[in-house]
N, C-alpha and C positions, 0 to 999 in steps of 0.2 A: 150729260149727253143732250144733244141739243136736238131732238127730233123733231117733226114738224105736225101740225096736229092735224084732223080727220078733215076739217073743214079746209084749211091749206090745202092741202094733196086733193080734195076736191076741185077744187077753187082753179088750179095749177091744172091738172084734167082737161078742164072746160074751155082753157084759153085754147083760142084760135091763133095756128100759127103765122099765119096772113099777117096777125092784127101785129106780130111782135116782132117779124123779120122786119119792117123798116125800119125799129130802134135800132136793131143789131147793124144796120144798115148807117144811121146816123151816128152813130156811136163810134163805130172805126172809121169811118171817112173823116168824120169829125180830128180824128188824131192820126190823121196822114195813113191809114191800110184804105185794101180797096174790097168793094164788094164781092171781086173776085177770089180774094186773100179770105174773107169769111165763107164763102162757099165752099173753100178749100175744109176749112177747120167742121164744117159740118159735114162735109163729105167724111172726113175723115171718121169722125166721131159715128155716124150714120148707116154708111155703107150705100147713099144716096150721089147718084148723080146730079150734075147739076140742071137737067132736065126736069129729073126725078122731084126734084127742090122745085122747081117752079109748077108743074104737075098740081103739086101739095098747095100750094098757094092758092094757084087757081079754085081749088076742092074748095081750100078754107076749112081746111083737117083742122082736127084739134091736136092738143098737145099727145092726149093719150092714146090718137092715131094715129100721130106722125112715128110718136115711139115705137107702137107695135111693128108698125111695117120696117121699121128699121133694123138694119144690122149691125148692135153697139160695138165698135172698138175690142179689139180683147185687150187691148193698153188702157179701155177707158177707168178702169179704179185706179190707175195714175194719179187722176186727177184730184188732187185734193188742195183742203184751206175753207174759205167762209167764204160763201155770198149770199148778200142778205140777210144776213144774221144768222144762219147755218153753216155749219160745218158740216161738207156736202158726205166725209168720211161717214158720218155719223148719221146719216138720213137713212130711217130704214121703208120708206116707201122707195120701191125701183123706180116709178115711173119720175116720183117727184125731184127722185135723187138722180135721173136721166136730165133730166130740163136744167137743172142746178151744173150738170156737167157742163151743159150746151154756156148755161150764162157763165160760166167760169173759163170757157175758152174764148170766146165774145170780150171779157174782159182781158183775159191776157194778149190776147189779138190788139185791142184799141190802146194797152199801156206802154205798145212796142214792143213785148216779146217776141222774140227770134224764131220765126214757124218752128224749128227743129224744134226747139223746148215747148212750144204749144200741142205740137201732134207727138209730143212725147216720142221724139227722136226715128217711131219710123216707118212715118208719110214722107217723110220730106224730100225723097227722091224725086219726087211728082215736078 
């Protein structure tokens, strides 16, 4: 089992998410989606508008605030596989293993997946 240790899920906590949404940001523009296309995939995941999303920015929340206020997915244990050398299945911190959803939809956003497969078939009406 590939769990993540005390000081990780601290560490992971403390990040501001200001500081991380314009990688997520460079990342899929980088590979032809748009920043709109990632707003989407957090909304989804969230239960955050996209107002609500830049609200949070402004604040300069942290990761383990952003989570709280949020409304996860009930599709979000869908999401599984490795990022970052975790197998996000297998994280038994919630908040650490929330943030690990968020970078595994960021990534399947930026390698081209097809929203339907990314919001796990059903956001995609939007």
């Amino acid at each position: 089992m590939s769990t993540t240790t005390l000081e990780h899920d601290t560490r992971v906590a403390k990040l501001i998410f200001a500081s991380v949404y314009p990688h997520y940001i460079t990342k899929v523009e980088k590979k032809g989606r748009t920043k709109a296309e990632l707003n989407q995939v957090i909304e989804w995941l969230t239960g955050f508008s996209s107002e609500k999303i830049e609200n949070l920015i402004q604040e300069k929340v942290t990761f383990k605030t952003f989570f709280e206020q949020a409304t996860l997915n009930e599709n979000a244990q869908l999401i599984k596989g490795v990022i970052c050398g975790y197998r996000i299945e297998d994280i038994t911190t919630p908040l650490t293993q929330q943030v690990r959803y968020l970078d595994k939809l960021v990534d399947e956003l930026a390698k081209g997946r097809k929203m339907e497969k990314i919001l796990r078939d059903s956001a995609a009406k939007k």
